[in-house]
C-alpha positions in Angstrom: 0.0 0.0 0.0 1.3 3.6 -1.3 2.2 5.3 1.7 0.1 8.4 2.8 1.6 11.8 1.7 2.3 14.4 4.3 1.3 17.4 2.3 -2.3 15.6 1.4 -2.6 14.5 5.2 -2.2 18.2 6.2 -4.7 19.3 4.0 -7.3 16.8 4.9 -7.0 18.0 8.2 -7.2 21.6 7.6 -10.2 20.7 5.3 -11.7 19.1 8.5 -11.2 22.1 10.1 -12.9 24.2 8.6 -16.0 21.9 9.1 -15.2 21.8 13.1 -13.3 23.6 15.3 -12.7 23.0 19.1 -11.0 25.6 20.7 -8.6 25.1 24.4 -9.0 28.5 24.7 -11.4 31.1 26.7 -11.1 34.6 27.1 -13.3 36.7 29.7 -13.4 40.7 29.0 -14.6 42.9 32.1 -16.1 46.8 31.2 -16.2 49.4 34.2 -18.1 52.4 33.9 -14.9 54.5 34.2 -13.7 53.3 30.5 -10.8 50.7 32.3 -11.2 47.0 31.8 -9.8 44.1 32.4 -9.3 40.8 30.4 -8.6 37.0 31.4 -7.6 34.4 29.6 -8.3 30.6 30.5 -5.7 28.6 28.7 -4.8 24.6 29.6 -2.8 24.0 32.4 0.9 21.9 31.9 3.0 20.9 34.1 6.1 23.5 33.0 3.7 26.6 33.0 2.5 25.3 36.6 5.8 25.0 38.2 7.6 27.5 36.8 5.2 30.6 36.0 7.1 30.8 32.5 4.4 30.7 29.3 6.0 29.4 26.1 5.2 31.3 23.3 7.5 29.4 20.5 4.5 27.1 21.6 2.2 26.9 18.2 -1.2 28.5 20.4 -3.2 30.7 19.8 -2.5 33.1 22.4 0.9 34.7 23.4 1.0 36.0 27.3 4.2 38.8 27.3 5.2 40.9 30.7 2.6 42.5 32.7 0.2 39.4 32.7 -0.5 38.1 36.1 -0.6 34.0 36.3 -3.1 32.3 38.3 -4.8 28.4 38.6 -8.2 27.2 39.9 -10.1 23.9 39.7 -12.6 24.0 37.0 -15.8 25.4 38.1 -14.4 27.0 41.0 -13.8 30.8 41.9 -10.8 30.5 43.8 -7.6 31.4 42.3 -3.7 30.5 43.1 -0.6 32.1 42.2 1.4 30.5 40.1 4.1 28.8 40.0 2.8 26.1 42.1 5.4 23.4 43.8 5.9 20.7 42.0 4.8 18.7 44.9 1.6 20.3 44.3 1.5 19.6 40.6 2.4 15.9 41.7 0.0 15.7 43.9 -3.1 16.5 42.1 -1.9 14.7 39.6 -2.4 11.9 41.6 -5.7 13.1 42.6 -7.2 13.2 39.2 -5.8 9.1 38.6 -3.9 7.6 35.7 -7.0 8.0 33.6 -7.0 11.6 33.4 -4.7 14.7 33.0 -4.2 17.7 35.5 -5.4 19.9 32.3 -8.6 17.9 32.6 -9.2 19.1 36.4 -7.5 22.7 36.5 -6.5 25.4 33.9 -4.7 28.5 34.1 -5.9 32.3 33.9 -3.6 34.9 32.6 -5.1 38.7 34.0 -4.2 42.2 33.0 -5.6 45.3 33.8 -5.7 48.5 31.2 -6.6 51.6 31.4 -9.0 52.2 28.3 -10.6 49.4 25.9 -8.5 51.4 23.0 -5.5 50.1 24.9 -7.2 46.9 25.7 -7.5 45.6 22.1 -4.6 47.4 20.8 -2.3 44.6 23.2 -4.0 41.7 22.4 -2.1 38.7 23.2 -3.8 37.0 20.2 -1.5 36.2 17.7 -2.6 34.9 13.8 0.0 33.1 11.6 2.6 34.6 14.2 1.3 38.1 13.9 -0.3 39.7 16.5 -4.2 40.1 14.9 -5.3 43.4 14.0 -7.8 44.3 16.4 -9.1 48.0 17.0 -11.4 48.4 20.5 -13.4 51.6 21.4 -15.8 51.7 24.0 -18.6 55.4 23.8 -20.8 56.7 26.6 -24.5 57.9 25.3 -25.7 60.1 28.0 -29.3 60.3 28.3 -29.9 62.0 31.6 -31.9 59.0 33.4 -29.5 56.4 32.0 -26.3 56.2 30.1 -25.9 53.7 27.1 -22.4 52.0 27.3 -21.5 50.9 23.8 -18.4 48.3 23.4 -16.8 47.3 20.1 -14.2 45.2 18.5 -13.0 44.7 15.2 -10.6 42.3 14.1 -9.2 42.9 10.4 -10.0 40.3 7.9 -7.1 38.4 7.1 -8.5 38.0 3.3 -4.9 38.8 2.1 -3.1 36.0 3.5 -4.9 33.9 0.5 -3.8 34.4 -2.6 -6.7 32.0 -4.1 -10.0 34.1 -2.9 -12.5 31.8 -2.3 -14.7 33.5 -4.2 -12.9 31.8 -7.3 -15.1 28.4 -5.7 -18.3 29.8 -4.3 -20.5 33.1 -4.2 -19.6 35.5 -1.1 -23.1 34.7 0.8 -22.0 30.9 0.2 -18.6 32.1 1.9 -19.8 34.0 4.7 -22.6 31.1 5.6 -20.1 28.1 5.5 -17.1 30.4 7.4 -18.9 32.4 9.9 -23.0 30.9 9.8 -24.6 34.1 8.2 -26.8 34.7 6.7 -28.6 31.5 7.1 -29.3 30.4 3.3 -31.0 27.3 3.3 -33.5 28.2 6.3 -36.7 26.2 5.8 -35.5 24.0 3.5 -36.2 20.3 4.5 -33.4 18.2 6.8 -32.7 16.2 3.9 -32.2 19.1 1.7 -30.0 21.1 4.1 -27.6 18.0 4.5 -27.2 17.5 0.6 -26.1 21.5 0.5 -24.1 21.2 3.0 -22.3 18.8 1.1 -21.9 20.7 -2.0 -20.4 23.5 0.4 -18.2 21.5 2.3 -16.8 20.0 -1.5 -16.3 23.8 -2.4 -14.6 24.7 1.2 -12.0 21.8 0.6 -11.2 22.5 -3.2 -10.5 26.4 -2.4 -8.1 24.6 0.5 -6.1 22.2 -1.3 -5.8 25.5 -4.3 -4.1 27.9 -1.4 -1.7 25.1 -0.3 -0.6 24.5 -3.7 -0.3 28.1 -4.5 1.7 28.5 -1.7 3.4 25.2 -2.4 4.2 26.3 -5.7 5.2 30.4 -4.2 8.2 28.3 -2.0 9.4 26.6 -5.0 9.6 30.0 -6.5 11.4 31.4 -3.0 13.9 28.6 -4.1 14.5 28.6 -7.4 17.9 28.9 -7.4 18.3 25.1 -6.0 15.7 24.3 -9.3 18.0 22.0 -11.7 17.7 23.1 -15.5 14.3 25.0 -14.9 12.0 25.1 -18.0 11.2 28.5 -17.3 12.3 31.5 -16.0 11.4 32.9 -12.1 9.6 35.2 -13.5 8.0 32.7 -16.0 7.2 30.7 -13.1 6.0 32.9 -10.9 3.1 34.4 -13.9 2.0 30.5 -14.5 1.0 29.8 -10.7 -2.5 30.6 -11.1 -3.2 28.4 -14.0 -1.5 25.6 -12.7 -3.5 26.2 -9.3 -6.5 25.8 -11.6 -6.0 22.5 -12.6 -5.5 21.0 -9.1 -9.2 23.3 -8.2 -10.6 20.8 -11.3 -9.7 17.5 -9.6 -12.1 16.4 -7.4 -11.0 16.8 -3.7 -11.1 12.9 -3.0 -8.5 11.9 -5.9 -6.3 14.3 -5.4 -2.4 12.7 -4.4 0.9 13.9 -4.3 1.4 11.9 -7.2 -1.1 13.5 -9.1 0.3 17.2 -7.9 3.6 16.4 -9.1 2.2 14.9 -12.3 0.2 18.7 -12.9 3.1 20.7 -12.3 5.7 18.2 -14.9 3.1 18.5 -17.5 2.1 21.7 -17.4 5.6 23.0 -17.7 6.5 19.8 -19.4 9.9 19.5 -17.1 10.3 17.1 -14.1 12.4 19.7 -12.7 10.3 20.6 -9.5 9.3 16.9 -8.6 12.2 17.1 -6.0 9.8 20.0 -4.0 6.7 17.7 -4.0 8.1 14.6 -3.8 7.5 13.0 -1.0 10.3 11.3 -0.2 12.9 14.0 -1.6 14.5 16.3 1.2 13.9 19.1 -0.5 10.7 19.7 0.4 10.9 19.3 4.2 11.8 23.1 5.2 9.0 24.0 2.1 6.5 21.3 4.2 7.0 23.0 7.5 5.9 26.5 6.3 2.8 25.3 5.3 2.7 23.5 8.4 2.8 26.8 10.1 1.0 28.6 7.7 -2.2 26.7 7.5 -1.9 25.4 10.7 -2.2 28.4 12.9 -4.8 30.0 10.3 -7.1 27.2 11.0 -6.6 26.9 14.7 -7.6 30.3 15.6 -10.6 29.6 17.7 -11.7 30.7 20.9 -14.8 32.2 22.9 -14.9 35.3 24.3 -17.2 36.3 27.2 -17.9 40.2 27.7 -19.3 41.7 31.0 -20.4 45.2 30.5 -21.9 47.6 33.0 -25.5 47.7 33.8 -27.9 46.2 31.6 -26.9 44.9 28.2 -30.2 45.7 25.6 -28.2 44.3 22.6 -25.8 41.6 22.4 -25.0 41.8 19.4 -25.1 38.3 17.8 -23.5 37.2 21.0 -25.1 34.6 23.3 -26.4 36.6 26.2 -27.4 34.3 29.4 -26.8 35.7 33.3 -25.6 39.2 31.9 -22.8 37.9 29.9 -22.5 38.1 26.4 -20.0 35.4 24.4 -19.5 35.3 21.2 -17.0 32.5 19.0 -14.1 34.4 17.7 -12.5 32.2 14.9 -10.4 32.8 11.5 -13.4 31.9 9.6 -15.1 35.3 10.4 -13.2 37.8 9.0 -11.8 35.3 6.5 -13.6 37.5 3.8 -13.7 41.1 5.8 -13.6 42.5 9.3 -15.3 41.0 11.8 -17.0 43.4 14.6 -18.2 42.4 17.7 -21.0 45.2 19.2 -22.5 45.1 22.6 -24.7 47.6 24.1 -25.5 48.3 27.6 -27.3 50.9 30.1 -26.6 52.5 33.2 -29.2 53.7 35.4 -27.9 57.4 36.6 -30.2 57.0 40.1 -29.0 60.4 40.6 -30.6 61.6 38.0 -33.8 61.1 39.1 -33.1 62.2 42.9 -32.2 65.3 40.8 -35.3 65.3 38.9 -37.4 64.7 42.4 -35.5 67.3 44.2 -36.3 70.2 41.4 -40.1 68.6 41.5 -40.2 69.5 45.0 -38.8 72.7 45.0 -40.9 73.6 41.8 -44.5 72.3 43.2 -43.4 73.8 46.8 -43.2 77.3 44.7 -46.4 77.4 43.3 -47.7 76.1 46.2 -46.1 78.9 48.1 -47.1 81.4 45.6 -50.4 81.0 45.5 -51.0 81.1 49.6 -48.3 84.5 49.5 -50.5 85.5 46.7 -53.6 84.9 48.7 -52.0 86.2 52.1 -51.6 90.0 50.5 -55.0 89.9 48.9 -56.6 89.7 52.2 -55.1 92.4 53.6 -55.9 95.3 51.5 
């Protein structure tokens, strides 16, 4: 039996991906009426982060926690925090609490807390990082004074990352198609029988993959380019090269996602240009292509595992969530890649602030208005009887 091929292996699981995401992350973002906040982040819990206090950000996670972060642990679904680092009797020992069967990460996490100043501050630090770049994210938070309550608006936008794909996936399906596969808006297919709904699905999911496998052979093809001086007796020219990409890309987009191979990828590229000359970059058993392999490792990898839910606490009353899930006066919302695949991605929450003094205010100048005429009248009354 052939064996499997690395770069297709990667690809069916990116494809997967895009179908299901479970994130280890969860962030919590805390509004005070003041315009400071505060933000946690739940991440799991291993043994080196426990004991020594020291996040690893080579790490390939979603979230990078830099100076000024303070380090916690708790038991999940408990209050109470810890500083960390714990003693590695500690560690040992609750390892042995939660048995063989299980890991510590399973029983306690960790929470990473920082303060700011303004939400602008907030979101412009975010320790959220996107193919090893910290994601564009722009925060505001505005006060709508209405003398008996204040309206507390929050807001953050995250910059679509549309650019980091040089095969829009537009070239595979419409842009409502897009947004409704990558993000669940709008909702295309509602009323449409169970039956019905699954068979669409399908012909989505088909399109999803087939604008996947494209991107990693475009970049595929982009690192042969970045190393063409190791190409032996190239066909073509760099630049030659470099103007074919997107009509060889084309021809893997035509193959149907479940026949593709790296045999058939290597075939494509030899007879398009009608040279064997990059086989050594796709074959799989060439060393060649293991430095090319590992950037698309990274590059794909991280793009796809960018998920996590964020919980926002805002003060007062919220009246409009958003989009988020609103239970117990928290809003969340899922934050993933997929939504601002295509353009920015905005998450809105509104909330309102009874000013109590306001209407003490209101009462007092009541009083003192009613007590006037009241007054006024019996003055008025008092002088009239005594002419």
């Amino acid at each position: 039996m052939k064996k499997p091929s690395r770069l297709f292996a990667m690809i069916a699981f990116m494809a997967a991906l895009l179908s299901s995401c479970q994130g280890d992350i969860e962030m919590l973002t805390i509004v005070n009426e003041d315009g400071s906040c505060m933000r946690e982040i739940m991440v799991d819990a291993d043994r080196s982060l426990l004991t020594t206090g020291k996040y690893d950000n080579d790490d390939p996670r979603v979230a990078r926690i830099e100076d000024g972060w303070e380090l916690y642990w708790g038991y999940k679904g408990d209050s109470t925090r810890f500083p960390i680092p714990m003693s590695v009797d500690k560690y040992d020992s609750i390892s042995r609490e939660v048995g063989p069967s299980r890991a510590v990460k399973d029983t306690i996490c960790v929470y990473a807390r920082k303060e700011y100043a303004s939400v602008e501050d907030m979101c412009a630090g975010s320790p959220m990082f996107f193919v090893d770049e910290q994601t564009g994210v722009d925060g505001s938070l505005d006060k709508e004074f209405r003398w008996f309550y204040t309206d507390y608006v929050f807001t953050e936008k995250f910059s679509s990352v549309a650019d980091y794909f040089k095969v829009p996936v537009t070239d595979f399906m419409s842009e409502e198609e897009a947004l409704y596969w990558f993000s669940g808006t709008p909702d295309l297919y509602a009323g449409k029988p169970v039956w019905r709904y699954y068979e669409l699905l399908e012909d989505l999911k088909e399109k999803a993959d087939r604008w996947v496998f494209a991107n990693v052979h475009y970049k595929l093809l982009s690192g042969i380019a970045d190393r063409y001086d190791m190409v032996v007796e190239p066909p073509v020219s760099k630049d030659e090269f470099i103007a074919q990409l997107g009509d060889v890309v084309k021809q893997f987009a035509s193959y149907d996602t479940y026949k593709l191979e790296y045999n058939t990828a290597r075939s494509i590229v030899s007879s398009h240009f009608g040279s064997d000359a990059y086989s050594p970059f796709i074959n799989e058993d060439e060393w060649k292509k293991e430095e090319l392999y590992e950037e698309l490792d990274n590059y794909f990898g991280y793009l796809f595992l960018f998920y996590y839910d964020e919980s926002i606490v805002m003060p007062g009353r919220v009246i409009d969530a958003g989009g988020g899930i609103y239970k117990d006066g928290v809003v969340t919302f899922t934050v993933d890649a997929g939504r601002f695949l295509l353009k920015d991605y905005e998450i809105r929450v509104v909330s309102r602030v009874v000013n109590v003094w306001a209407f003490i205010v209101t009462a007092a100048l009541a009083s003192a208005l009613f007590v006037a005429v009241v007054y006024r009248k019996r003055i008025a009354a008092y002088f009239k009887g005594r002419r």
